[in-house]
C-alpha positions as CSV (number, residue, x, y, z in Angstrom):
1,X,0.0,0.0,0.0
2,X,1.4,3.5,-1.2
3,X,1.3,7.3,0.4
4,X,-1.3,7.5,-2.1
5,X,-3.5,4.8,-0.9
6,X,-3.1,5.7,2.8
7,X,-4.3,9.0,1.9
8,X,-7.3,8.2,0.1
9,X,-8.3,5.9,2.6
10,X,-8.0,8.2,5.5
11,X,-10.2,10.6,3.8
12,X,-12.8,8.2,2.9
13,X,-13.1,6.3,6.1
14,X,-12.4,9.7,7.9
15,X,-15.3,11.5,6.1
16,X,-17.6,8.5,6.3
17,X,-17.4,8.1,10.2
18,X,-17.7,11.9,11.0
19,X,-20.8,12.2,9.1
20,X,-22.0,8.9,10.9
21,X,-21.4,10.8,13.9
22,X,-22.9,14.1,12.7
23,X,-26.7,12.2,11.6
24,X,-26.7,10.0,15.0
25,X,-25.8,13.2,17.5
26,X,-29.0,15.0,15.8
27,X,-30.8,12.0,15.0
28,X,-30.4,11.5,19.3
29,X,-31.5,15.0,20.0
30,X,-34.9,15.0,17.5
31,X,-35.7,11.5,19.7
32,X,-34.9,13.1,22.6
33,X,-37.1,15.9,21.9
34,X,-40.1,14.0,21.0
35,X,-40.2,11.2,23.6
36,X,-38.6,12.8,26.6
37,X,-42.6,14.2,27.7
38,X,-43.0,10.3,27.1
39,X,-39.7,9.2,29.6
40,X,-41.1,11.6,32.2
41,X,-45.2,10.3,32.4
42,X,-43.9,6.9,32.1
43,X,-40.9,7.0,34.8
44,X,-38.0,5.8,32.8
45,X,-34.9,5.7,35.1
46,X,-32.1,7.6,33.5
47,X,-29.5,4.7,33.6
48,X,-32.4,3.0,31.4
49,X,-32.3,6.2,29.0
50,X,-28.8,6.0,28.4
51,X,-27.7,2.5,28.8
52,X,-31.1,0.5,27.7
53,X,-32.2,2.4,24.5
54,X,-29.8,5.5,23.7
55,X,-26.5,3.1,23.8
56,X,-28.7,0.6,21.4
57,X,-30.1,3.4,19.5
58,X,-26.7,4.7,18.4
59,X,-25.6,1.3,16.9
60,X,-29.0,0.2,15.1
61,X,-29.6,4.0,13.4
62,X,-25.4,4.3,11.9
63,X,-26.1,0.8,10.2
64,X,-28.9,1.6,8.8
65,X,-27.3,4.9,7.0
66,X,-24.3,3.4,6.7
67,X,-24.9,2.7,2.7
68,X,-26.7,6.5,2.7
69,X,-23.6,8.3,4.0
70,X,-20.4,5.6,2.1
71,X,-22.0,7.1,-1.5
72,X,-22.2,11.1,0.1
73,X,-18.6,10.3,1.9
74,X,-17.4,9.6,-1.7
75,X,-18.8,11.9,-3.3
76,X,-18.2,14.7,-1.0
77,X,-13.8,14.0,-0.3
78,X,-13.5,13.0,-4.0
79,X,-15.2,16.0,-6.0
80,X,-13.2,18.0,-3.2
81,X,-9.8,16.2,-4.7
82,X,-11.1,16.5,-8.5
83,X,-12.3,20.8,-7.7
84,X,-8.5,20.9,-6.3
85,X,-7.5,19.0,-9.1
86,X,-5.9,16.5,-6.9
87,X,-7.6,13.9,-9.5
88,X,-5.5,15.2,-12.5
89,X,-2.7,15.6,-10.7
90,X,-3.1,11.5,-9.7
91,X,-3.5,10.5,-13.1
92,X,-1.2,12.6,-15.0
93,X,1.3,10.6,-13.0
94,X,0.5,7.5,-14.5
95,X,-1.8,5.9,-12.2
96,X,-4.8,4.6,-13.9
97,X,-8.0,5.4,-12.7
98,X,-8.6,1.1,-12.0
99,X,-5.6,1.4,-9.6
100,X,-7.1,4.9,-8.3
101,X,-10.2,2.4,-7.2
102,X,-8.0,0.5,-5.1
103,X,-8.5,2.4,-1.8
104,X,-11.7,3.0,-2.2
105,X,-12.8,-0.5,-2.8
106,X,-10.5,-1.4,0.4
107,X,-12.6,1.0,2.1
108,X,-15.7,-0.1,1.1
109,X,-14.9,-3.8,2.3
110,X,-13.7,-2.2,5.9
111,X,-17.3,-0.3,6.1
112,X,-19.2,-3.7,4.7
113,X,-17.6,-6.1,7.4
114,X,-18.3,-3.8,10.0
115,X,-21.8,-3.3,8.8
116,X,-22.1,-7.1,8.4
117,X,-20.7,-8.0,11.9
118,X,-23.0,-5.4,13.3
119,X,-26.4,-6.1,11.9
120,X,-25.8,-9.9,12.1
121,X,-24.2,-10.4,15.5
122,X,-24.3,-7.5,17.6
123,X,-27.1,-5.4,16.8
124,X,-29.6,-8.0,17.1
125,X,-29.6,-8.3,21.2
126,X,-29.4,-4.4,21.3
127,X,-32.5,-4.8,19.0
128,X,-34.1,-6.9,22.1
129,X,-32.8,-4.2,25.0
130,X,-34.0,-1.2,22.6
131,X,-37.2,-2.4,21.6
132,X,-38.0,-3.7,25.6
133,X,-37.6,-0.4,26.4
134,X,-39.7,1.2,24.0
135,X,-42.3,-1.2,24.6
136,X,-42.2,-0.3,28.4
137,X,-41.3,3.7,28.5
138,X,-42.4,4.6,25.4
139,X,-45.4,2.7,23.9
140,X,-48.8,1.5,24.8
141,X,-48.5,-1.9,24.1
142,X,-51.2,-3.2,22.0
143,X,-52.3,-6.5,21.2
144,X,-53.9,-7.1,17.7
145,X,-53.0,-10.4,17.9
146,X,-51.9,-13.3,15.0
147,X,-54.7,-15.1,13.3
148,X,-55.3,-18.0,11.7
149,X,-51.6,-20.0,12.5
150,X,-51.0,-23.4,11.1
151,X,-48.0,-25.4,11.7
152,X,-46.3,-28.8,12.4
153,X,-44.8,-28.9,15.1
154,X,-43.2,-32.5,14.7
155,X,-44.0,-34.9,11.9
156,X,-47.3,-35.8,12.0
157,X,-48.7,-33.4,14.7
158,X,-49.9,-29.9,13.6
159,X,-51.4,-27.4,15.5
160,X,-54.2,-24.4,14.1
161,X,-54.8,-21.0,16.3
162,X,-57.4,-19.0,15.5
163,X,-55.6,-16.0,17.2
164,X,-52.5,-15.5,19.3
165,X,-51.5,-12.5,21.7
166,X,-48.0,-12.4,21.9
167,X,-47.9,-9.7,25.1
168,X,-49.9,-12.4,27.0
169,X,-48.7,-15.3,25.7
170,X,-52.0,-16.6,25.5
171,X,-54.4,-17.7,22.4
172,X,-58.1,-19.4,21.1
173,X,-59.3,-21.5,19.3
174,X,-56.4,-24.0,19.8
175,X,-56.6,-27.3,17.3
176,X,-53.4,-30.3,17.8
177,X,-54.0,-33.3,15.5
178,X,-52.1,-36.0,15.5
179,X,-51.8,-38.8,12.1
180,X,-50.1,-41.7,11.2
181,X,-49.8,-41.7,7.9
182,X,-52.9,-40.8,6.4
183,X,-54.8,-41.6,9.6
184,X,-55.9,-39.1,12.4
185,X,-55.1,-40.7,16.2
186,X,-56.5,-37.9,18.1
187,X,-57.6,-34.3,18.1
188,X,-57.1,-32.1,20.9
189,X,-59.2,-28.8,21.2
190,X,-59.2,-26.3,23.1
191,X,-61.1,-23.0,23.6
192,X,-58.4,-20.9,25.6
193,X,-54.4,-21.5,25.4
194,X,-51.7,-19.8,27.9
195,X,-48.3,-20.5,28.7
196,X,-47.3,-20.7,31.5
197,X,-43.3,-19.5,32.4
198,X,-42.7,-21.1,35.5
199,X,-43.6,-24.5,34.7
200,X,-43.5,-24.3,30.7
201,X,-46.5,-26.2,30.3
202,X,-49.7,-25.1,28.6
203,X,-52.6,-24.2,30.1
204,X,-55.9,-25.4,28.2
205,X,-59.7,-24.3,29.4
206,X,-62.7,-25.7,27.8
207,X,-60.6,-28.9,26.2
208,X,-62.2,-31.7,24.4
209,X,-59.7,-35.0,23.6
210,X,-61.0,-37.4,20.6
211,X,-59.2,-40.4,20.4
212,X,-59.7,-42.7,17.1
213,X,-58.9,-46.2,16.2
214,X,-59.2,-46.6,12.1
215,X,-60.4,-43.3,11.8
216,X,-63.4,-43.7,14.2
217,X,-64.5,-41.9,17.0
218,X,-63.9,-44.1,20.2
219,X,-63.2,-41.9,23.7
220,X,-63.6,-38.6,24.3
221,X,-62.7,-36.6,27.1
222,X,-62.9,-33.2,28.5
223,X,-62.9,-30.5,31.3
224,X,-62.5,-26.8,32.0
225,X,-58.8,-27.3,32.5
226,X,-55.8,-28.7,31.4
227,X,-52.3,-28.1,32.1
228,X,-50.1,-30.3,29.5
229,X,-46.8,-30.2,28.2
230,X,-46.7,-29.8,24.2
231,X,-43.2,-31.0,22.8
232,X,-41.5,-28.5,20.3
233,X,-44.1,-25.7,20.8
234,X,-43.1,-22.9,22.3
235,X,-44.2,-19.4,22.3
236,X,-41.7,-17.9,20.4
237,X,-43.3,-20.0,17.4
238,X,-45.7,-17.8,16.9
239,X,-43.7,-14.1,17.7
240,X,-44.3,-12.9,13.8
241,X,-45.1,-9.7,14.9
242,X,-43.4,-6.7,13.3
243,X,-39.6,-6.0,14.4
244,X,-39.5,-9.6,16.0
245,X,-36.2,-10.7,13.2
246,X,-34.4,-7.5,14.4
247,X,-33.4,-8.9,17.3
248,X,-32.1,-12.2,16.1
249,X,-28.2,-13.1,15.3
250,X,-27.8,-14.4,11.7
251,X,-27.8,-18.4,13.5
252,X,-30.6,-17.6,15.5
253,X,-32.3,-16.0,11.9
254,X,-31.5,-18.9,9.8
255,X,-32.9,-21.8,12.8
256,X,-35.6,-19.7,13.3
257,X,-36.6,-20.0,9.2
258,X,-35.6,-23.5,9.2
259,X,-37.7,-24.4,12.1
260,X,-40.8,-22.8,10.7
261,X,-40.4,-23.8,7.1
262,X,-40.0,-27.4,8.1
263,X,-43.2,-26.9,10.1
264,X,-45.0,-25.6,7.1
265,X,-45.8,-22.1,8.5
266,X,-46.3,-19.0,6.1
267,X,-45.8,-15.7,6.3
268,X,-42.2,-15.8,6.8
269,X,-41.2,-12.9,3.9
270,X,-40.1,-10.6,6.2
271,X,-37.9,-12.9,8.1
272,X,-36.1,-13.4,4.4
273,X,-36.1,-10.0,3.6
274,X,-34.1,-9.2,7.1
275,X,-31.7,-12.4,6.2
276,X,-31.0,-11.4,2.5
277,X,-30.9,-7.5,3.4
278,X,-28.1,-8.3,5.9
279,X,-25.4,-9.5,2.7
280,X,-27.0,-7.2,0.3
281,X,-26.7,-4.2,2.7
282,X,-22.6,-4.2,3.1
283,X,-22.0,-5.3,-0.8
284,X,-23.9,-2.0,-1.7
285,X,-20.8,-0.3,-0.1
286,X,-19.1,-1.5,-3.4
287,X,-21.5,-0.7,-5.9
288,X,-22.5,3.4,-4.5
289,X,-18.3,4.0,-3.9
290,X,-18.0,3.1,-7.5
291,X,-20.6,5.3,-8.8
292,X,-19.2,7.8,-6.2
293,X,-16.3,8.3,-7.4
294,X,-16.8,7.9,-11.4
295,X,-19.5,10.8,-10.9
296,X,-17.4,12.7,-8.8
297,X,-13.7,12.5,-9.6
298,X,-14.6,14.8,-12.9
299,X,-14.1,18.7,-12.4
300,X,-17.1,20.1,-13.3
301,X,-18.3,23.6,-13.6
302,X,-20.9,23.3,-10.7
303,X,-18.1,21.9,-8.6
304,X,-18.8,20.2,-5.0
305,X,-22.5,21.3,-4.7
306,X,-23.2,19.8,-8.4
307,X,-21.6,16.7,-7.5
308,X,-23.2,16.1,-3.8
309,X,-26.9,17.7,-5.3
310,X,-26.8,14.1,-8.0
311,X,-25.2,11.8,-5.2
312,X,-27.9,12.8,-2.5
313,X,-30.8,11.8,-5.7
314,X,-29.2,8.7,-6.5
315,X,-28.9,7.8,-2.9
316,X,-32.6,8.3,-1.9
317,X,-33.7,6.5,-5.3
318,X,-31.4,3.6,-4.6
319,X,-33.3,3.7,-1.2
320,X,-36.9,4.4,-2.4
321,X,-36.4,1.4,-4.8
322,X,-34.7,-0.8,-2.0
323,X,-38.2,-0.1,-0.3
324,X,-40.8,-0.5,-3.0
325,X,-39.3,-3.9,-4.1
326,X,-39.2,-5.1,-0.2
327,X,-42.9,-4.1,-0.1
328,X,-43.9,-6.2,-2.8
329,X,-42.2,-9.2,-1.2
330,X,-43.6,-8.7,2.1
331,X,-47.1,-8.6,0.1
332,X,-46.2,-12.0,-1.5
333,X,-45.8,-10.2,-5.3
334,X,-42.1,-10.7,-5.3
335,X,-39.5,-13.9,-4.4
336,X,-37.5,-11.6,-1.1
337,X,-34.5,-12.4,-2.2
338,X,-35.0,-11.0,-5.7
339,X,-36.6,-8.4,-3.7
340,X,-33.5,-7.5,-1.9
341,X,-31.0,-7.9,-4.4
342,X,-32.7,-6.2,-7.3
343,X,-32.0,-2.7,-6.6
344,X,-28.4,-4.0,-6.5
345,X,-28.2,-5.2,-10.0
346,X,-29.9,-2.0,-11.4
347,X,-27.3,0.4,-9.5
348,X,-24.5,-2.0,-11.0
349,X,-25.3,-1.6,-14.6
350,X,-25.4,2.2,-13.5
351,X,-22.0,1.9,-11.9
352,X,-20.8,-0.1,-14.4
353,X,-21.9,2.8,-17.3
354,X,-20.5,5.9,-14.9
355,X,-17.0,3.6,-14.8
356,X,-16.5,3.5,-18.1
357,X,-17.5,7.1,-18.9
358,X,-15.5,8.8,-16.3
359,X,-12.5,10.6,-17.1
360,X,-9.2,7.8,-17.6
């Protein structure tokens, strides 16, 4: 690695991390301003402030602009070099402008792994504190509740909910049926459900037990209350509720999708959409510094405000497609990880064409 290089790379990762820190310290004081009324009716301690949801807040909010603010870095230090013709200068000495991509690119992969490591392994239990917090100090909690939830919970047993609260643990209409084969052995029903923490066993009210022999009806049995362990349901199996894959680690992601596929439950999009979105996020580091700096390492007439005015569009359209393409996978119109990577494909053609028009 050269003077050169060094110097580049400084700059980039320089410029990147004090605008990171710029957006957070305001992005802390507009929250502060509009939940503090909700910290003071509510009674938040301020070790909890701090340490529960400010200290997590901080982490979560710089990955998520971290692919925002790696294309304005770029573009902001490098039209700076090209209006100080620090660009010519760098060229006209017989470095191409491939090699001049060097740094950045070396750059870009420092930014991705730290955005990788971060939203994959440490974000995900600040996710839990943060959103605990919120939920508590913050929030009313309401319960709309999960309808209509089918899964198998072990081969040849699945379960049917009619609804499930996830605040209370609790849900109705509860269906387990149990086949060999072909052929049903029993069929438990139940009209309430609730977990119960301290023993981990399941409390039923209003049960009715059908047990069949060839597929006819031969002893039933029921009561107004049940407590009964039920193997491999637990209820995190039903926590499908928005915000609930933030705060899983990329094994705890890829178990959780496993586990749920296998037991042939749906609605899983957004849990691929978080998975996929986790790769995609830090390779897009690649793709906006190379458009970055083929846009901005020309000397143009408009100079630094021309060049930061057209990275500042193409970030927001890179994110308003990232989000219009998610939606239609979380709506079932789109494969997610199509979804995800699309608006990576399209900004590498663009890449690709501002490459091989910018000044050699």
């Amino acid at each position: 690695m050269k003077k050169l290089d060094l110097y580049i790379l400084k700059k980039f990762l320089g410029t990147f991390f004090f605008a990171i820190l710029l957006i957070i310290s305001i992005s802390v004081v507009f929250d502060l301003t509009e939940k503090i009324d909700n910290f003071f009716e509510k009674g938040a301690p301020l070790d909890a402030i701090v340490f529960d949801y400010y200290k997590n807040f901080v982490p979560y909010f710089a990955n998520l602009f971290t692919p925002l603010f790696v294309f304005i870095a770029v573009i902001f230090f490098t039209s700076k070099m090209a209006y100080q013709t620090e660009i010519i200068a760098i060229l006209s000495s017989g470095v191409s402008f491939r090699r001049l991509m060097f740094p950045y690119f070396l750059g870009a992969a420092i930014i991705g792994v730290f955005s990788f490591v971060l939203s994959g392994y440490i974000i995900p239990p600040a996710n839990q504190t943060r959103l605990n917090f919120e939920a508590t100090y913050v929030k009313d909690a309401k319960e709309t509740g999960l309808g209509n939830l089918h899964m198998q919970i072990e081969p040849g047993v699945f379960v049917y909910l009619g609804k499930y609260y996830s605040f209370r643990e609790a849900g109705d209409h509860f269906n387990m049926e149990k086949y060999d084969g072909k052929q049903i052995i029993s069929k438990l029903s139940a009209r309430n459900i609730k977990y119960d923490t301290a023993t981990g066993k399941w409390n039923l009210k209003r049960y009715l037990i059908r047990d069949f022999t060839n597929g006819i009806e031969q002893n039933i049995t029921k009561g107004k209350e049940l407590d009964t362990l039920i193997p491999n349901m637990k209820p995190s199996d039903f926590k499908e509720e928005r915000k609930y894959f933030e705060t899983m680690t990329n094994p705890e992601l890829n178990r959780y999708i496993e586990e749920q596929t296998a037991r042939g439950v749906g609605n899983l999009e957004e849990f691929y959409i978080e998975k996929y979105k986790r790769v995609a996020s830090p390779f897009s580091a690649f793709i906006l510094t190379l458009i970055g700096v083929s846009l901005a390492s020309r000397k143009v007439r408009g100079g630094m405000g021309l060049h930061i005015g057209v990275g500042i569009a193409l970030s927001f359209s890179y994110i308003l497609f990232m989000t219009v393409s998610t939606t239609f996978a979380i709506n079932g119109s789109m494969n997610p990880l199509l979804a995800v990577w699309i608006p990576n494909f399209v900004f590498a053609l663009i890449a690709v064409f501002l490459y091989l028009r910018a000044p050699k």
